[in-house]
SETOR-346990 format. One record per residue (C-alpha): x, y, z; residue number from 1; residue in one letter. Coordinates in steps of 0.5 Angstrom, whole numbers, plus 500, padded with zeros to 3 digits. Each point is the difference from the previous one (the first is absolute). Layout:
BEGIN
    px    py    pz   lose   dogu
     X     Y     Z    NUM      A
...
! end
This chain:
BEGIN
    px    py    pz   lose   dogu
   440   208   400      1      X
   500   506   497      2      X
   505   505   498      3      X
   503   505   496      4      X
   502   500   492      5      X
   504   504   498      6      X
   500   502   492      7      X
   505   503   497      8      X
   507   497   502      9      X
   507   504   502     10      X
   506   496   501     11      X
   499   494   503     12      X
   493   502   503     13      X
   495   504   499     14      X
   495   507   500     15      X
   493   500   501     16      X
   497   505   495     17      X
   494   500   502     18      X
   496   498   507     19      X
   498   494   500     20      X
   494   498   502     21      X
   499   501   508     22      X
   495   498   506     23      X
   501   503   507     24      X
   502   494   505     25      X
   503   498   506     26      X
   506   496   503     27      X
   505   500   506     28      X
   507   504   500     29      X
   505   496   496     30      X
   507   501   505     31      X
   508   497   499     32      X
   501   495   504     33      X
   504   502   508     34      X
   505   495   498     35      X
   506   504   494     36      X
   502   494   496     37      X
   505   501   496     38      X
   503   498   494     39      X
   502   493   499     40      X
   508   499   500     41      X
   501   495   494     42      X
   498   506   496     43      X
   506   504   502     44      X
   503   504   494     45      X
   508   498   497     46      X
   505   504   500     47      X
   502   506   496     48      X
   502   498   493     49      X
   494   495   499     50      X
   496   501   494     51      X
   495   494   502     52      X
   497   504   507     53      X
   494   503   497     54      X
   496   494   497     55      X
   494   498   505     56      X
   502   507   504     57      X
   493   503   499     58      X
   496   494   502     59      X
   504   500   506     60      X
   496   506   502     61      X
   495   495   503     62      X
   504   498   505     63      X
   500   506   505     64      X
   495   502   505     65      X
   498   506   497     66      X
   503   507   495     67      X
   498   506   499     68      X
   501   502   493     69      X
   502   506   495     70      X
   499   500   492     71      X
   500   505   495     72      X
   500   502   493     73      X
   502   506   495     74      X
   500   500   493     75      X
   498   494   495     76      X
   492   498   499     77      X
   500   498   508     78      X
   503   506   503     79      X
   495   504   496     80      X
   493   495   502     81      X
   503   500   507     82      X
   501   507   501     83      X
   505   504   504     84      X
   498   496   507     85      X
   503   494   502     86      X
   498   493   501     87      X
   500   499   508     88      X
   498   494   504     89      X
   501   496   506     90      X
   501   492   499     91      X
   499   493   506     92      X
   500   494   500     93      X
   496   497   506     94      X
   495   502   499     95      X
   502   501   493     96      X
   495   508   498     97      X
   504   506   496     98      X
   497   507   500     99      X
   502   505   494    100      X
   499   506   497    101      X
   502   502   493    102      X
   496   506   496    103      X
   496   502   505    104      X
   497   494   501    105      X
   500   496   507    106      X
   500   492   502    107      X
   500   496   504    108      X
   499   491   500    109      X
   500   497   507    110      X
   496   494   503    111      X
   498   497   493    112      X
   497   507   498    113      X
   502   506   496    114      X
   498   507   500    115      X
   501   507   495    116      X
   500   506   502    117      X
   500   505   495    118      X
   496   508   504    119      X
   498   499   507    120      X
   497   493   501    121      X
   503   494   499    122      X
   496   494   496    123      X
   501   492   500    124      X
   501   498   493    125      X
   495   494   497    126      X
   505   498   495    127      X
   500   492   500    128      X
   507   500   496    129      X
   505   496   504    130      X
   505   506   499    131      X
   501   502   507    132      X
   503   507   502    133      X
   506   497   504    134      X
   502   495   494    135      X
   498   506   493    136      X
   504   505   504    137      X
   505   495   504    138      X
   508   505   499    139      X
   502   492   498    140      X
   497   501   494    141      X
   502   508   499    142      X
   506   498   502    143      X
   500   493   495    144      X
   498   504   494    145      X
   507   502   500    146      X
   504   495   503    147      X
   499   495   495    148      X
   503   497   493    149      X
   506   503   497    150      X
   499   506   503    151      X
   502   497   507    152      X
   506   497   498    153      X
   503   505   498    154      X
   500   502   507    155      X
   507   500   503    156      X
   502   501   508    157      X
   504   505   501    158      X
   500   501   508    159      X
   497   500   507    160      X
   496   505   503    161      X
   495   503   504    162      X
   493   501   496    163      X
   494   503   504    164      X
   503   498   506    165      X
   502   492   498    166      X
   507   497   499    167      X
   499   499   492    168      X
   504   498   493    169      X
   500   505   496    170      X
   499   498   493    171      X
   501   504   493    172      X
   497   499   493    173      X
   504   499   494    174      X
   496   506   496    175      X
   501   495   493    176      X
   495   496   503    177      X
   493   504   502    178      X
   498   501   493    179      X
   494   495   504    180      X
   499   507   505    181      X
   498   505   493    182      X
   495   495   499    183      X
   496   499   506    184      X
   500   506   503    185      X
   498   503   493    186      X
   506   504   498    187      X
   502   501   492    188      X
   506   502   497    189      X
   508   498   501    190      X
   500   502   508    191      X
   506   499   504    192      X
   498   495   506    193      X
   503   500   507    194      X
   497   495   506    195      X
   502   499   507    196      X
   497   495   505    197      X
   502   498   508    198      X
   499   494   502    199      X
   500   497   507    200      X
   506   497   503    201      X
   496   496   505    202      X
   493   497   497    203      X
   502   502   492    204      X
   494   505   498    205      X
   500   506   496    206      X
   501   506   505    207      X
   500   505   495    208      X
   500   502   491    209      X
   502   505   497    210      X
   499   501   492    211      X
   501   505   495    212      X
   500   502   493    213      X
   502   506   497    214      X
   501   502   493    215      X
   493   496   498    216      X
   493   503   498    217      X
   500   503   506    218      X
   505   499   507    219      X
   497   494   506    220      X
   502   499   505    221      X
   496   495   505    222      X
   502   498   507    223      X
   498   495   505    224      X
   501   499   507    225      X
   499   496   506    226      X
   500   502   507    227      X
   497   500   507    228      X
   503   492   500    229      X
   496   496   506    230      X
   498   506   503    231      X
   495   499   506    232      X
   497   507   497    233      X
   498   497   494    234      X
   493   498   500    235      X
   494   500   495    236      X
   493   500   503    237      X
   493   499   497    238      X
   497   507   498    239      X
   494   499   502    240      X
! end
């Protein structure tokens, strides 16, 4: 199957520094399925007050139909290589197919097959790899990245509330314990760390995150966002 590699890795996912090798073709447009799924009430979130909430929560992602999604990055070795535009995409699951735009780049996977656009026309991508677009650049592996070891269970609930228009537990971070944070998203010196994350009340996946650091080698901040949950106007279509 041939797919897209990327190369130089962002948190939990990866830039493309170069096009890969292409060949035009054709394929049938990808489209959500009629039926909105929804996600699955076993995964519903605990009360206010619970420290154990996020753990799973960014694979949970997978049980909605479809997103729509927002990241975007300023200060550190990322935001630098990122540029000042915003990772932007949509997500479904059946059938499964994401499209993405970041750096001035554009692509899209559907039906088993990936595309780039990088000027006016788009290619499909010759890379044999087994990295697919929707699994490198998948928000459950931003959104891991940050929601994992010591840094996660410092998280404590502190409330309920709405979030990018969905019933949430609203988490925050104990900043002793985001020492981890500096590291991965390559900021040095003694910053001081703040994280928020929304959880959803009904399915228990990461709804929202906000990090920042000041007082370091320069001031970060990083923002993630899910949206558009279930709409019948997400859609990811075959370019060509």
């Amino acid at each position: 199957m041939r797919r897209l590699r990327p190369r130089d890795q962002v948190p939990g996912g990866a830039a493309p520094s170069t096009a890969p090798a292409a060949s035009s073709a054709a394929t049938s447009a990808a489209q959500p399925s009629s039926e909105v799924s929804q996600p699955s009430a076993e995964a519903s979130q605990p009360p206010a007050g619970d420290t154990g909430g996020l753990t799973g929560a960014a694979a949970r992602l997978s049980s909605i139909g479809s997103y729509k999604f927002k990241m975007t990055l300023k200060g550190g070795s990322f935001g630098t290589m990122l540029g000042a535009e915003p990772i932007t995409g949509t997500v479904t699951m059946n059938p499964k197919a994401a499209k993405m735009s970041m750096m001035g780049i554009e692509m899209i996977e559907a039906n088993g097959k990936s595309w780039i656009k990088m000027g006016t026309d788009w290619t499909e991508s010759t890379d044999d790899s087994t990295s697919s677009l929707a699994d490198s650049f998948a928000p459950e592996k931003m959104f891991g990245s940050t929601l994992s070891g010591a840094a996660a269970e410092s998280y404590k609930a502190v409330g309920e509330e709405q979030k990018n228009g969905v019933a949430a537990v609203h988490y925050t971070a104990d900043a002793s314990e985001l020492g981890d944070y500096a590291s991965l998203f390559g900021i040095e010196g003694n910053a001081t760390w703040s994280a928020d994350v929304w959880v959803a009340k009904g399915g228990g996946y990461p709804v929202s995150m906000s990090v920042q650091a000041t007082g370091g080698s320069e001031k970060f901040e990083m923002t993630f966002d899910i949206t558009d949950i279930n709409n019948p106007s997400n859609k990811v279509e075959s370019p060509v």
